[in-house]
N, C-alpha and C positions, 0 to 999 in steps of 0.2 A: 546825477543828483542835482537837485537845487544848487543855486548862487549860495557862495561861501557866505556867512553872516557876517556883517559888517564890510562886505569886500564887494561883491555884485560884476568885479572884471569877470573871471571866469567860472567854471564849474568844476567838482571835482572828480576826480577819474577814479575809480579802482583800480586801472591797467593803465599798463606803458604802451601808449599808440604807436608808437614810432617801432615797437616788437612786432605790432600783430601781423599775421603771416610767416612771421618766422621763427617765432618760440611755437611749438607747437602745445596747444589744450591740456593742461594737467590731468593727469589721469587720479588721482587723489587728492581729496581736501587734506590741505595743510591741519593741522593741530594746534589750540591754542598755544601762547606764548607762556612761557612757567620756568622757572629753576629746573635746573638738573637736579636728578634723585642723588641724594646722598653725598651731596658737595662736589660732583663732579663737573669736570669743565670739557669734556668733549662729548660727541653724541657715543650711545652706548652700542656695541656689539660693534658693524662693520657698517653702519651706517653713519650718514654726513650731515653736519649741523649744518640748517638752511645759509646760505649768505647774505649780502648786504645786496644795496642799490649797484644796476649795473652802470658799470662808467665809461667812460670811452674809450677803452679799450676793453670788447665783447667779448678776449676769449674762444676757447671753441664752441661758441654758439650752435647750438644744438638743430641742425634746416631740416631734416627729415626729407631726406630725395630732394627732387629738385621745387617744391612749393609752388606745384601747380594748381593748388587750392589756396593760395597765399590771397591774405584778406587786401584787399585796397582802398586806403582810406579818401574821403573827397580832399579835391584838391592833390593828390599822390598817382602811384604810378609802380608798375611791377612790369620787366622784362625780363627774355629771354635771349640771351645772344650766342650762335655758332657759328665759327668760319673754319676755313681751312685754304689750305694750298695743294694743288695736286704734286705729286714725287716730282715731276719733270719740270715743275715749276711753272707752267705754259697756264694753267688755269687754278682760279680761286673762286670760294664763295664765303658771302653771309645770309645769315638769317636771322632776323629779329624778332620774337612772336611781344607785341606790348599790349598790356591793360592799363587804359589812361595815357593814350599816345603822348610820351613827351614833344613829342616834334609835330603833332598836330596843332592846326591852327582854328578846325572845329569846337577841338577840347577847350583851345585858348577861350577860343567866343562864346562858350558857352556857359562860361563860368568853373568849368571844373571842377564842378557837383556830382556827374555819376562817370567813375572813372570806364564801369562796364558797361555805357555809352559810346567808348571811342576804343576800340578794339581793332587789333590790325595785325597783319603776320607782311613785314617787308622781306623780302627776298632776290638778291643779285649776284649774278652769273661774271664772273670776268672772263676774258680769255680770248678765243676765237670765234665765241658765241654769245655775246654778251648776251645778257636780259635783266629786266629792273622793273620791278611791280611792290606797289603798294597799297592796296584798295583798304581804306577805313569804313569800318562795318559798324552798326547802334547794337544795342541792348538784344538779346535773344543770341547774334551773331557769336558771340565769345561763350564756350560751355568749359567750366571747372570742376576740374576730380583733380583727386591725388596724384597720380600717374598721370595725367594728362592733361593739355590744353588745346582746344580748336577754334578757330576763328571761319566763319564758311565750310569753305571746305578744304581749308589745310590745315593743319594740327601737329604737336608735337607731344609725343607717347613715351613712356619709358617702362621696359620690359624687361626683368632684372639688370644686368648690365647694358643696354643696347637701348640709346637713345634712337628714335624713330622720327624723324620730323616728313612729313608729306605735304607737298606744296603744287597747288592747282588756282594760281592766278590769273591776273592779265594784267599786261603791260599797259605802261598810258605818258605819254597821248598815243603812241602808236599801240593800237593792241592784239599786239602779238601775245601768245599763249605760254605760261612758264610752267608744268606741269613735270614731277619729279619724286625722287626718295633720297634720303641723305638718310645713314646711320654710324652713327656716332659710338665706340667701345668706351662705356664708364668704368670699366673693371678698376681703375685709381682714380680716385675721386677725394677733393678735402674737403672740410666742414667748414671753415676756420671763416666770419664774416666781418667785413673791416668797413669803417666809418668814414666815408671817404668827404664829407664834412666835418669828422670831430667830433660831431655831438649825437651822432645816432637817426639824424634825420634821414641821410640817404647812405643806404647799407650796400657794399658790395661785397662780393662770393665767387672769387674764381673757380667753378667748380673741376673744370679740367683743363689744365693747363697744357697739355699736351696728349691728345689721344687721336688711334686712329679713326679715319674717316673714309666712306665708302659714298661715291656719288653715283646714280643713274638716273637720270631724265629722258625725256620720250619725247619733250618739246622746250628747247631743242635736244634733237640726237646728242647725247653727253653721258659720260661712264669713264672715270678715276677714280683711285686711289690717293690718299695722303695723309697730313696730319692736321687735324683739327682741335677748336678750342671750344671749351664752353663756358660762361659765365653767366651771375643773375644778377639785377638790380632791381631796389625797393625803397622809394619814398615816400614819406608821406606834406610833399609840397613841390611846388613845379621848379625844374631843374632851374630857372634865369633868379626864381626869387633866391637861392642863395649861393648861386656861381656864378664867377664873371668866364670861366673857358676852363679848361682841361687838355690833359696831352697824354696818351695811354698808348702804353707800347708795349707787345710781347716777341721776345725771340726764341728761336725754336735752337737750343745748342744741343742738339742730336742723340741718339738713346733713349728718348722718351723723355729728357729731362728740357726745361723751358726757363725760361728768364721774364719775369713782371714787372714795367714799371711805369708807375702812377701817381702825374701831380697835377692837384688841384688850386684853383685863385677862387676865393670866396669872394662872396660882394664886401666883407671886412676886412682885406686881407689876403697872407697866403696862408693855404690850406697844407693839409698834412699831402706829403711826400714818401711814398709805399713803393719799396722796393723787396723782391723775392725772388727765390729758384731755389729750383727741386726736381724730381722726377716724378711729380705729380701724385705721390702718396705723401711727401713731406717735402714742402717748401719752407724756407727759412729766409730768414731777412735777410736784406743783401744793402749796400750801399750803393748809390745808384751814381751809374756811369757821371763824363760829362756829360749835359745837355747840351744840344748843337738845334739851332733855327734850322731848316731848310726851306727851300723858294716857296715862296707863294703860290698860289695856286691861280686861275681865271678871278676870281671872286673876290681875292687879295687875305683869305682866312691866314693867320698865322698856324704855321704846326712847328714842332720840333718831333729831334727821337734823342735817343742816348747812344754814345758811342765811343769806345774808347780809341786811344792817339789819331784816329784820322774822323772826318766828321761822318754822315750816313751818306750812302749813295742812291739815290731815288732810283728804283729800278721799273716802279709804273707806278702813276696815279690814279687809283683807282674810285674816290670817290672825290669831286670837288663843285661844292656846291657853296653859296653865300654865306651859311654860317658851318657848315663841318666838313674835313679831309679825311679820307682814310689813303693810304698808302702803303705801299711794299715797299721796302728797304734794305739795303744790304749795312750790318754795322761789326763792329769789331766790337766780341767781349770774350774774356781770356784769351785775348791777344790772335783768337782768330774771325774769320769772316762769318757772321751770320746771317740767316734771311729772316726779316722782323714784319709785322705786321703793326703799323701805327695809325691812331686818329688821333685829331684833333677837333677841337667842337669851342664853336664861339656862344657862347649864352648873350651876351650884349646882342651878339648879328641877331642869334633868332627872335630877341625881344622885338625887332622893330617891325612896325606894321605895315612895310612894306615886305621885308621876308615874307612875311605873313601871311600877305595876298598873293607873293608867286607861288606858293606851297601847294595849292590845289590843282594848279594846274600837271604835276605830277603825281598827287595824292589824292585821287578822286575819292568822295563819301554818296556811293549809289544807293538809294534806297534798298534795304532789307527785304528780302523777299523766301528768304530759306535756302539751303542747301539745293542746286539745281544741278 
């Protein structure tokens, strides 16, 4: 619409931007607004009287699978994230598929006007065969459906229960070849999406906190078993304008059931602090351990994890770069030992424009040429 009359700041919206992508299209037009028939004060028969504005606390926000057709607004940003741990504990992975790379420095440059511009699927091996590839791809590269998202030629599917992610990169600067399948069991899966600002701007979705996970690669020779995670995230504004860093930790305490937890530092402030566990069809708020620092990494990032009576034991470092850590850990909750997976992530590091400029030289953006 037009400038408000008498106001000329902004415009006015029919819809909540900060939803789209994850409320999914009404399938009915609402009804005007009117009195109940007959003095009554609730809706009639078995139906529900519309409710009010949502607040910051969203409830079980209704995602519809995982919102691989999730709108992305400019300036914003939609990911996918899975890892896991093989049983024997000797090898791990993640996989990232993002629209509107937050950790691109193209996206930064460009102003962050078309998020399906900067399109990318990262992908790394730990173990006895490391590999780490992250090629950012332009407009045409990233294709959306409901059940599906691809970038090139890796993509992540989803087939009733059975997430499918296929990944055919190349490493850089060295480029070696990461070529693979990872499927992931959704049979327990939650809905439930939390505001990890507060206000709805950047929405998270554990969607599986604990499931299994199947790996085979062809390059390199790699095939385990173990348990993996799956999560989504959706903003609509770049993660440095309203976080100063983050600390995100999940433990696996055995039977399928996991432990979540998540604190954030606004650029106002401290942010909400999100604690959970469950067996991954119902997770419940939990109180979160103490928090314990551990060492810094080459780069000097801070992380912590949570841990109770004794602090974490760093069992490999697995990512450490100038502005984010991801790490294995061993920590104590319910008084016994667990193996945890933690990051942390500096927003101040990645703002600065020297970050900025080392970033390519791991994150090459080759021209688009099609699926080859």
């Amino acid at each position: 619409r037009g400038d408000a009359a008498g106001d000329g700041r902004s415009t006015l919206r029919e819809s909540l931007p900060r939803l789209d992508g994850f409320v999914p299209t009404p399938r009915h037009q609402d009804q005007g607004e009117g009195a109940l028939p007959r003095g009554r004060q609730r809706a009639p028969g078995a139906g529900r009287p519309d409710g009010g504005p949502i607040g910051v606390d969203r409830g079980p926000v209704h995602t519809r699978g995982l919102r691989f057709d999730a709108s992305v607004p400019a300036g914003g940003y939609a990911w996918w994230y899975i890892d896991g741990i093989s049983e024997d504990g000797e090898h791990a992975v993640t996989i990232i598929a993002f629209i509107g790379s937050v950790f691109s420095p193209y996206y930064a440059w460009s102003g962050r006007d078309d998020p399906l511009n900067h399109v990318s699927v990262n992908v790394a091996l730990y173990g006895k065969k490391p590999r780490w590839a992250m090629t950012e791809r332009g407009r045409g590269a990233g294709r959306q459906a409901e059940m599906s998202y691809a970038v090139g030629r890796s993509g992540l599917s989803l087939d009733g229960d059975t997430l499918t992610i296929r990944v055919d990169e190349r490493c850089c600067p060295i480029p070696r070849k990461v070529r693979g399948e990872i499927r992931v069991s959704l049979a327990q899966t939650l809905d439930r999406v939390h505001a990890i600002d507060g206000v709805g701007g950047h929405l998270w979705r554990p969607v599986a906190p604990a499931a299994p996970l199947e790996l085979e690669f062809d390059a390199p020779n790699l095939s385990w078993q173990g348990t993996g995670y799956v999560d989504m995230n959706w903003g609509r504004a770049p993660l440095e304008s309203d976080f100063l860093q983050w600390d995100w930790m999940r433990a696996d305490l055995g039977g399928g059931a996991s432990a979540i937890f998540y604190d954030t530092t606004l650029v106002g402030g401290d942010g909400p602090s999100i604690g959970m566990r469950g067996d991954g069809r119902v997770m419940v708020a939990a109180d979160l351990p103490p928090k314990h620092q551990l060492k810094r990494g080459i780069w000097g990032v801070p992380r912590a994890a949570w841990s109770e009576d004794r602090p974490p034991i760093i069992r490999r470092t697995l990512e450490d770069t100038p502005f984010y850590m991801r790490t294995e850990v061993e920590v104590v909750i319910d008084g016994e030992s667990r193996a945890a997976i933690q990051e942390s992530l500096s927003l101040t590091r990645l703002k600065s424009p020297v970050v900025k400029a080392m970033l390519p030289f791991r994150m090459p953006r080759p021209p688009w040429r099609g699926p080859r």
